[in-house]
C-alpha positions, 0 to 999 in steps of 0.5 A: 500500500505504500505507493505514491499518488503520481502513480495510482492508476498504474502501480495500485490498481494492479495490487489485487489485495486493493481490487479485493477491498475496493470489491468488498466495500462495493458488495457490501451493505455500506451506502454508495452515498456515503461511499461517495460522499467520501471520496468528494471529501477527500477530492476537495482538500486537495489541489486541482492537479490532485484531484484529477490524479485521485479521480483517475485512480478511483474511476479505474479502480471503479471500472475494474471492480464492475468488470469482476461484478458483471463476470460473476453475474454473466456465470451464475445463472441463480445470483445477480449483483446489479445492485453493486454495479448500481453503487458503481454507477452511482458513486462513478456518477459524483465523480464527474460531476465533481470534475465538470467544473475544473477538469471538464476535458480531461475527466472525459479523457481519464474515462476513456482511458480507464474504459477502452483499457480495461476492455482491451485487457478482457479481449486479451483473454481467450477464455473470458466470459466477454470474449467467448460471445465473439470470436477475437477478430469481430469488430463488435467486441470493441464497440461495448465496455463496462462504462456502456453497461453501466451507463445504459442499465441505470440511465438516472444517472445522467452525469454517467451518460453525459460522460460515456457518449462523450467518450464514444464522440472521442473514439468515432471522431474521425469517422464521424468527419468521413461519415459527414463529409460522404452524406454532405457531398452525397444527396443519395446517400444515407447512414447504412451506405456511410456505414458499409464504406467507411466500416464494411465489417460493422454491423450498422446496427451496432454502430448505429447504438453508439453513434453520438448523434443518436446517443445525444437524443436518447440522453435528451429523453431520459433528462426529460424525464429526471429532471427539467432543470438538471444543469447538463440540459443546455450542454447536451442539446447543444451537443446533439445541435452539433451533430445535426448541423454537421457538414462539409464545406460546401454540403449540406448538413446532415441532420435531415437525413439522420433524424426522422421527422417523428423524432423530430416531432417529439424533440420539438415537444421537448423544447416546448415543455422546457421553454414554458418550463423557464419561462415560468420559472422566470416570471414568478420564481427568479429574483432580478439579481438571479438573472442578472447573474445567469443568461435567460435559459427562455431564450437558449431553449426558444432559440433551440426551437427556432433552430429545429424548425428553420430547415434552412439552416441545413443550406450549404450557404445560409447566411447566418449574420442577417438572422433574428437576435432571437436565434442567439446568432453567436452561438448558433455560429459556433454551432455551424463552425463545430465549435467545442461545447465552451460556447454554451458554458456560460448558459450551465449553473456551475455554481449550483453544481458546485453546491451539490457538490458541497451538499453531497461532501457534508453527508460524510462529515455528519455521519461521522463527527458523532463518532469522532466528538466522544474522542478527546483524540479524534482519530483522523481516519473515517474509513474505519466506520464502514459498516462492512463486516466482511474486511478483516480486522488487520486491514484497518490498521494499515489505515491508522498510520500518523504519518504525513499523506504521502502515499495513496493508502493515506489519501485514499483512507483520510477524510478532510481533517488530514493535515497538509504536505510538508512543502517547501515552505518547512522552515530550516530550523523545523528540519534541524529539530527534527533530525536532532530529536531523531539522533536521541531516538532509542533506535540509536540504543541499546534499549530496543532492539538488541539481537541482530535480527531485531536490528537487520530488520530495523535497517531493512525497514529503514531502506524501505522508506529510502526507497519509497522516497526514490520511487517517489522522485523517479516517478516526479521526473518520469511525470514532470518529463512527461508535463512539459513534452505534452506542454511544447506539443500543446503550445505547437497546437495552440493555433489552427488554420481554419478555412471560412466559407462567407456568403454575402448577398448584393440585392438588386438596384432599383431601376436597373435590370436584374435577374435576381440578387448576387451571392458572393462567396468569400473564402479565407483561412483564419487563425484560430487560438484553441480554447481548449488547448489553451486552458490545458497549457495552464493546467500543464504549467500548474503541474509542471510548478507543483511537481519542481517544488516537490523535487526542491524539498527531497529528500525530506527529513524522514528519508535523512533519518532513515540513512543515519539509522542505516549506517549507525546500526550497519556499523554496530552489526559489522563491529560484532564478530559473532554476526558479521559474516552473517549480515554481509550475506543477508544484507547484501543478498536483500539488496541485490534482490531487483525491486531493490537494486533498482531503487539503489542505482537510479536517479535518486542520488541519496540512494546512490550514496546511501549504497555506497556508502553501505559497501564501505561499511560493509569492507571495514569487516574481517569477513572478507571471503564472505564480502567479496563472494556477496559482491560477486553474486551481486554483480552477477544478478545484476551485470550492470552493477559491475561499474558500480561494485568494480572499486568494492571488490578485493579478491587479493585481500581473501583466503587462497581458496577463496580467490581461486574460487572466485576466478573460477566463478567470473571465467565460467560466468563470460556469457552472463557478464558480457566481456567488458564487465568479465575485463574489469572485475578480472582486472581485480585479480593479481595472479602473479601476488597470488602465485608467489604467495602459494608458492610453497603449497599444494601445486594442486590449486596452481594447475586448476588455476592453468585449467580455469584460464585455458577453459576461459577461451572456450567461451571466446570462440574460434573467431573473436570479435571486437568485444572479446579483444581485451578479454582475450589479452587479459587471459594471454597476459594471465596464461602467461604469469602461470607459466612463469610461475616459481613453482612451475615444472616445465613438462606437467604445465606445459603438457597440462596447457597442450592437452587443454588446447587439444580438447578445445580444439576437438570441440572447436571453439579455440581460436587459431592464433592462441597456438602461436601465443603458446609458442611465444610464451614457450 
């Protein structure tokens, strides 16, 4: 649970002790209101960037606990759980109407991301319930996700619809332009013929269920029937008046022929019910001061009607300026340029969402501020109330931790109460307490930990918190990388060159004769600032601040604590004889497990320093056969360490045996080290100090010393290459020592090499030329 909120979506989501939770609490008796009353707590005390990061997070987790849920439904003939995919739909609901407001564009993208993810995922699986109703290259499977079952099985939930049609206008954007600009220039054409063209393996159908246009109307009656004054009506009408005058440059728009005139009809008597609606509501329960505040909705939805009725808006060349105000010609102009839905904001109550929002965040807090009152201490984690016995009673204590809200678990557990980051506005003087009240810590004595497994584990858990710190600047870089890649191509993008059409009419004069009045058609290109793209540049900027200034404070104190705990009881292990040989292969054994070392060699230079400075300690040890072997099987689990390890390593420091054995170990192990790492640690090896030290020994261990050098060539190869060149120097060189040797008796080592080429030879793999390097060194 300790990971960092840069990167919930992909790290915590793939835990499956955090699906199982999330999967309890759904199928539990606890209150999908509650539940989300929760989550919009914790969502408001944080930044907007935040905000967006946590929502990411519960959207995913969401979709993927619907995903298990509708797998058990579709299995079990005799159970049915929609009453948990109905917490999911609702709870999923809140969370894009909370985001509507700040991050309207980018929660439509998180939810496209998070749906067409997950089903991709499902695809990926030949046996899986969804995948065994079509065979793996049918088109249809991509055209259906859980975010569609959802949204189209509990349909009250208009904040849901609102945000999947949205997402299937992202997905068919470039087939809706294609499918347009063939009805547009194509006065015979319809819908089926688009569809077979420019989809021939889609059932039209099937793409007719999802097509925005129609997805658009169907939301419009379903509003209709919720609620006449719900804040999305102004925006989903003017996002179906997009599709319906969709057209190329010089066609005609679509609309006519995609509606029927019986939808027509019953559209039309909506737009009335909401006109009397407003106008009522206007002239009886407004203040003057509400109207002042808010455009007049009577007007939008008049002109709404004009627009359904005028059929000559459709034409290629209507001429839109010499329109009535009443047909609100601003924003039916954005309307016919496709502009993005910014153009009708200003027509949504966003401070009556935001105040359903702040209803909604005080259902939490009253429910548990009874609790929380009988306390003298009150307890900063609400999630212990779920009224949900089916958790195990250890689960709740990970969520009972003092520390500051770093990591994920802590965000996702804390309600409003939680107490803010340490930034970088933590004074000097704060951080020198801190770190002087750490020095007089017990961890530092004798008092509580006292056996040397106590102590290991303390340092084991001390490189945890290291490593959550490393994790979590490499994850700052990776994201502020990614903040300003998309931030240039953002500004590269801001503007567009938009091609006009203008029509203008030269009416007759009097007198002359005239055959009718001139049209003038004016094309020109014009440069247009995209607003969308260029609130996204000041979000990325926000980002890009808020991410430097979490770098500017690591590592903070609690990462600095942790590397004085490491070395001051690294150095009272090591002082311990009886243990030392021990905690060289333990420590060492754990550090050089992947997630670990990888944490150790990053960007993050306090751990870099910090291993280091662990190996110095570490060498300090008389246990020097067991250090030198510990590094050795470091560098061969990870052979890019060997850089790293290279200045550890002091083979001539160990036992006669030891540095013969672990010559044998680097020449049996080229392949896996790769020639340059086998060139520098066998760099570390004086064969001619060794020999003249073991002079007066057994001549046992000298000629396997002859054996392992000559058995080196074999994995050089008949024809080395480059790569091998200094390698194969190195074993010429050594090969040569042996030879020259003061213990050496010229028949047995000679004959001793000859029959080792021999053998090579026999399998060949020795390279020619080691025959005239024999007869030099004879």
């Amino acid at each position: 649970w300790h990971l960092f909120l840069n990167d919930l979506a992909d790290r915590l989501v793939m835990d499956k002790r955090c699906i199982n939770y999330f999967k309890k609490i759904i199928m539990s008796n606890f209150d999908a209101t509650r539940l989300a009353s929760l989550i919009l707590t914790q969502l408001d005390h944080l930044k907007q960037y935040r905000q967006l990061q946590l929502s990411y997070f519960y959207i995913k987790v969401l979709l993927d606990v619907s995903n298990i849920v509708t797998k058990q439904m579709s299995a079990s003939w005799f159970s049915s759980n929609e009453i948990s995919l109905e917490k999911i739909a609702c709870i999923l609901d809140f969370i894009a109407r909370f985001n509507f407001t700040q991050h309207r564009v980018e929660l439509i993208r998180k939810f496209y991301d998070c749906a067409y993810v997950i089903q991709d995922q499902q695809h990926s699986q030949s046996n899986s319930w969804f995948g065994s109703l079509m065979p793996s290259n049918s088109p249809q499977r991509h055209f259906s996700t859980n975010l569609h079952i959802l949204a189209r099985k509990f349909k009250k939930y208009i904040w849901l619809q609102w945000v999947t049609t949205e997402c299937d206008a992202l997905r068919l954007e470039k087939v809706w332009e294609d499918i347009v600009a063939y009805l547009s220039t194509n006065e015979e054409a319809n819908l089926d013929s688009a569809i077979k063209k420019f989809c021939p393996q889609i059932n039209p159908a099937l793409f007719r269920s999802i097509l925005p246009i129609y997805s658009w109307v169907d939301l419009i009656f379903d509003i209709m029937e919720t609620d006449l004054n719900h804040p999305l009506c102004p925006l989903i009408w003017y996002n179906f008046y997009l599709n319906y005058f969709a057209n190329s440059l010089n066609g005609v728009s679509v609309g006519v022929k995609l509606i029927s005139q019986e939808t027509l009809t019953r559209l039309m008597d909506r737009l009335d019910s909401l006109h009397k609606y407003h106008s009522y509501k206007q002239k009886n329960w407004s203040s003057s001061s509400a109207l002042q505040k808010n455009p007049s909705l009577t007007q939008l939805y008049q002109a709404y009607k004009l627009w359904l009725r005028d059929t000559s808006l459709h034409d290629a060349y209507v001429d839109i300026d010499s329109l009535g105000d009443q047909y609100l010609v601003p924003l039916l102009k954005a309307v016919m340029e496709s502009s993005n839905a910014n153009a009708c904001l200003h027509y949504i109550d966003l401070d009556r969402i935001e105040s359903q929002n702040k209803s909604l965040s005080h259902v939490w807090i009253s429910s548990t501020r009874p609790l929380l009152s009988d306390q003298k201490n009150p307890i900063e984690d609400p999630i212990i109330y779920l009224d949900n016995n089916d958790l195990d009673d250890t689960q709740g204590d990970e969520f009972m931790q003092n520390e500051p809200a770093d990591d994920a678990a802590s965000l996702i557990a804390r309600s409003h109460g939680i107490q803010p980051e340490s930034k970088a506005a933590r004074s000097l003087d704060d951080g020198q307490q801190e770190l002087n009240k750490a020095l007089d810590d017990d961890f530092f004595g004798e008092k509580k930990y006292r056996t040397g497994d106590e102590l290991i584990s303390l340092v084991k858990e001390q490189f945890s918190i290291v490593f959550e710190e490393s994790t979590l600047f490499q994850l700052n870089i990776s994201e502020l990388n990614r903040t300003k890649t998309e931030l240039i191509e953002l500004v590269l993008r801001l503007y567009t060159n938009k091609k006009r059409t203008f029509v203008r009419v030269a009416p007759c004069i009097e007198g002359n004769e005239c055959a009718g009045p001139a049209r003038i058609k004016l094309e020109a290109e014009e440069a247009l600032m995209d607003e969308r793209k260029s609130q996204c540049i000041q979000d990325r900027r926000g980002q890009c601040q808020e991410l430097v200034g979490e770098l500017l404070v690591m590592p903070r104190n609690s990462c600095v604590k942790a590397t004085i705990l490491i070395e001051d009881n690294t150095k009272r292990l090591i002082d311990d004889p009886m243990r030392s040989k021990m905690v060289i292969e333990t420590l060492l054994s754990w550090l050089s497990k992947s997630e670990n070392y990888s944490q150790l060699n990053g960007s993050f230079c306090t751990a870099n320093h910090l291993f280091k400075t662990v190996l110095e300690i570490l060498s300090t040890s008389d246990q020097v056969d067991a250090y030198n072997h510990s590094i050795i099987n470091v560098c061969l689990e990870h052979p890019e360490s060997v850089q790293i390890l290279s200045p550890y390593l002091s083979p001539c420091s160990c036992t006669a045996e030891c540095f013969l054995d672990l010559y044998k170990t680097i020449c049996s192990k080229q392949m896996t080290l790769g020639p340059m790492a086998t060139f520098v640690m066998l760099s570390k090896f004086d064969i001619k100090s060794w020999l003249n030290t073991n002079s007066n020994k057994t001549k046992k261990a000298y000629h396997e010393l002859i054996v392992t050098t000559c058995l080196a060539f074999k994995d050089i190869g008949k024809e080395p290459d480059k790569s091998n060149e200094l390698t194969m120097d190195l074993f010429r060189r050594h090969l040569q020592i042996e030879l020259a040797a003061p213990i050496r008796e010229k028949p047995d080592e000679l004959f001793l090499v000859l029959e080792q080429f021999l053998n090579l030879m026999d399998e060949r793999v020795l390279a020619p030329n080691l025959w005239l390097d024999f007869l030099i060194i004879i």
